[in-house]
N, C-alpha and C positions, 0 to 999 in steps of 0.2 A: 706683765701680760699686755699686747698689743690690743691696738680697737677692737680690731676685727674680730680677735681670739674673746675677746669680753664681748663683742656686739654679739658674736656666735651662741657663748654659752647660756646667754640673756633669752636669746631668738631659740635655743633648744629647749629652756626650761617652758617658754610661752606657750610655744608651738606645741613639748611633747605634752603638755597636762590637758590639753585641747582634746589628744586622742585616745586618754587611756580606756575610756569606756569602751570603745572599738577593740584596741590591742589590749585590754586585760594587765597585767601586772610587769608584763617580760618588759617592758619600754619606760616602764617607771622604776623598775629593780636596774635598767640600762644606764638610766637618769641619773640615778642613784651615785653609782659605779662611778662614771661620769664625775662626777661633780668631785668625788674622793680621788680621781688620779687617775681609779684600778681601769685603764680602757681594754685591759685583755679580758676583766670581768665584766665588762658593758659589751663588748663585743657579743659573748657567748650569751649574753638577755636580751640584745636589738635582733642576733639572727633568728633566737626562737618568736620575739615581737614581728620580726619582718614576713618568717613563713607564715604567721597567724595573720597579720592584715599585712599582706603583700601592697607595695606600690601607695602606704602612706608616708606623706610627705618629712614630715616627724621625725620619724623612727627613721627615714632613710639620711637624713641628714647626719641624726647623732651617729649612727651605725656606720657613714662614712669618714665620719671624725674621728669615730674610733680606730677604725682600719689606719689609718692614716697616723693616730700618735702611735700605732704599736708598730710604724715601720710596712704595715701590708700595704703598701700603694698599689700595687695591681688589683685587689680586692676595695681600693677607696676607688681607682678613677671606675670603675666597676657600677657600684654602689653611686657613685654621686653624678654617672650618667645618669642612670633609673630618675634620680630625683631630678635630671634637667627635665629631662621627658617627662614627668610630672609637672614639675612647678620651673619653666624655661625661665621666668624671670628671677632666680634667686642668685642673686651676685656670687653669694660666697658658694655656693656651690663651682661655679666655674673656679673662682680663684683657688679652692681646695684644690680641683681635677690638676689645675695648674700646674700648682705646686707638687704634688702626685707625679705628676709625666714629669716636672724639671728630675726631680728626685731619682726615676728611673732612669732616665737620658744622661746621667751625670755620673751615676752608679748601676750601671747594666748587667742584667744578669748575661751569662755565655751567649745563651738561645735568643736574646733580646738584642744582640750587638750590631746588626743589619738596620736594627727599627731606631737607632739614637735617631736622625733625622726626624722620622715622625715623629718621636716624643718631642723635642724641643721645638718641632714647628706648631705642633696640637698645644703645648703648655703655654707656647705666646699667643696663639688663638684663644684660650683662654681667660688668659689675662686680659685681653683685650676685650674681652665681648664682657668680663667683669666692671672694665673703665665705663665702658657702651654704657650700661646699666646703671652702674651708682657714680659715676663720673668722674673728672682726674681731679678733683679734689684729694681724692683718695689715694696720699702719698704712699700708701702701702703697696696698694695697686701697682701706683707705678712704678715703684722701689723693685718689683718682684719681675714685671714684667723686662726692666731692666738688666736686673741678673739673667735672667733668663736670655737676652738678646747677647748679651756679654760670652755665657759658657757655651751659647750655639757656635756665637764666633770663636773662639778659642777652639772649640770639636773639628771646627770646620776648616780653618788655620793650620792643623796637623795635616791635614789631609791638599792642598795646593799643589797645584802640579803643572796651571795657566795661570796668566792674567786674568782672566775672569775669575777664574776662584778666589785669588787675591783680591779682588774690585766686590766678589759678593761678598767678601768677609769683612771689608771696610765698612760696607754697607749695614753689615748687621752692629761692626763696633758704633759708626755714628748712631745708630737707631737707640742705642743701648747710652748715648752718654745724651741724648734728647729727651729720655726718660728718668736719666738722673738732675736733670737743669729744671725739667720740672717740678723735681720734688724739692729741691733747692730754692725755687721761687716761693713756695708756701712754708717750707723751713731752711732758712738760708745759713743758718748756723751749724749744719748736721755734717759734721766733720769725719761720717764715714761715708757720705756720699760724696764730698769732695776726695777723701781718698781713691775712691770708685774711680772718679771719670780723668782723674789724673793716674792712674792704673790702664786704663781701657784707651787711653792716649798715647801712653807709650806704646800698647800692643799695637795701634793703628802704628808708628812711628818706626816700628821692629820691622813692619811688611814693606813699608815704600822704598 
């Protein structure tokens, strides 16, 4: 289990025992659920918790996390906007939404196949406004927001037809191996991050 996935579950146990008196039982049976694995049986306890105190911060987090392990990304970036709009400063929230739109953008549904663009530009704003927040120390962070910059350019690389297309896409590959050089400087041993940018160097190499 990564930091984040354990700073999360830590930060949902804190936060949701804070609200139960408010939301009643549905967010703590969510909790529950949660902790066990079951997020398809936490889901259907955070949405009855959600319609009973709408718009707490809590319940909106775990209820997006759960969306999000059972594969609903459209129902997580959903879900874990409400909770920017409540509480703008919570890191993982953006890095969830992130992950969320890379997810979609990477695997699109039909009716969703005009929007890849915005998902991958929204999942690096994202990320980014997550680094903003809890800083680049946070090699996950930047690990994500990397990939992220990497399958935009790769989407984007199909599609070349100028020079300039070719020049934006390099653009996106450098950005993408500046975010893997960073994680490298705080873990300089991580032998799939050196595969990464020795990956995304030949793809710069394939276009010139």
């Amino acid at each position: 289990m990564n930091y984040i996935k354990k700073a999360l579950i830590l930060l949902l146990v804190v936060s949701a025992n804070t609200g139960f008196a408010q939301s009643g039982s549905y967010d703590k049976l969510g909790m529950q659920a949660m902790m066990k694995g079951d997020y398809k049986g936490a889901v259907a306890q955070l949405e009855k918790a959600d319609s009973k105190t709408p718009n707490n911060p809590s319940v909106l987090k775990m209820l997006g996390y759960s969306y999000f392990q059972c594969g609903n990304f459209e129902s997580s970036i959903e879900t874990y906007s409400r909770l920017i709009t409540v509480k703008p400063s919570d890191y993982s929230a953006y890095y969830y939404r992130g992950k969320a739109r890379q997810n979609v953008a990477n695997d699109p549904k039909e009716s969703l196949n005009q929007m890849r663009d915005t998902f991958y530009l929204s999942a690096i704003k994202d990320f980014s406004k997550a680094i903003e927040i809890n800083g680049e120390e946070d090699t996950q962070l930047l690990q994500n927001r990397g990939l992220a910059y990497k399958d935009y350019a790769i989407y984007k690389s199909y599609k070349i037809k100028k020079r300039v297309d070719k020049d934006a896409c390099i653009v996106l590959f450098n950005n993408s191996i500046t975010d893997f050089q960073k994680v490298l400087t705080v873990q300089p041993l991580r032998k799939d991050i050196i595969s990464l940018i020795d990956y995304v160097k030949a793809q710069i190499a394939s276009l010139k």
